[in-house]
N, C-alpha and C positions, 0 to 999 in steps of 0.2 A: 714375569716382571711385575713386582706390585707398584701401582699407584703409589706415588710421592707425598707425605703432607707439606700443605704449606708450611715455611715457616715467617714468623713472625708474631703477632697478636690477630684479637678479635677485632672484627668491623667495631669504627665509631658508628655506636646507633642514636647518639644525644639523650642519651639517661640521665647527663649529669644534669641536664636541666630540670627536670622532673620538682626537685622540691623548689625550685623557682615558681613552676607554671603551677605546683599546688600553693603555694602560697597566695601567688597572685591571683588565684581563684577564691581562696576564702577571701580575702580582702574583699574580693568584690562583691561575696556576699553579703557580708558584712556591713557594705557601705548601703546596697542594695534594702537589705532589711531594716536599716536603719531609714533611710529615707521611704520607707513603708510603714514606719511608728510614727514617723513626724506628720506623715500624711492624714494618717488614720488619728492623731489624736488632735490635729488641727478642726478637724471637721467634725469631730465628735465634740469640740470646745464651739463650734458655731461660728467657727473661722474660717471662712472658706475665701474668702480674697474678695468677694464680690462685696462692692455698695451697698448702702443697706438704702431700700427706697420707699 
């Protein structure tokens, strides 16, 4: 007697989510590097938040 295959489909594994989570990953690069030019040219302009004394 041979073993039966299932029948039906494949496991859901959540692939469809995939270009979601890579999107919402550049984004946050994005936002990430972006608040690391603001930073970086704040302080190179002599702006750095502190009183001047």
């Amino acid at each position: 007697m041979s073993p039966k295959t299932p029948a039906g489909s494949f496991a859901h594994t959540g692939t469809d989510a995939t270009p979601w989570l890579l999107g919402s990953a550049g984004a946050l690069l994005a936002v990430g590097g972006g608040a690391i030019c603001l930073v970086r040219r704040r302080k190179v302009n002599g702006d750095d938040g502190q009183p001047e004394s």
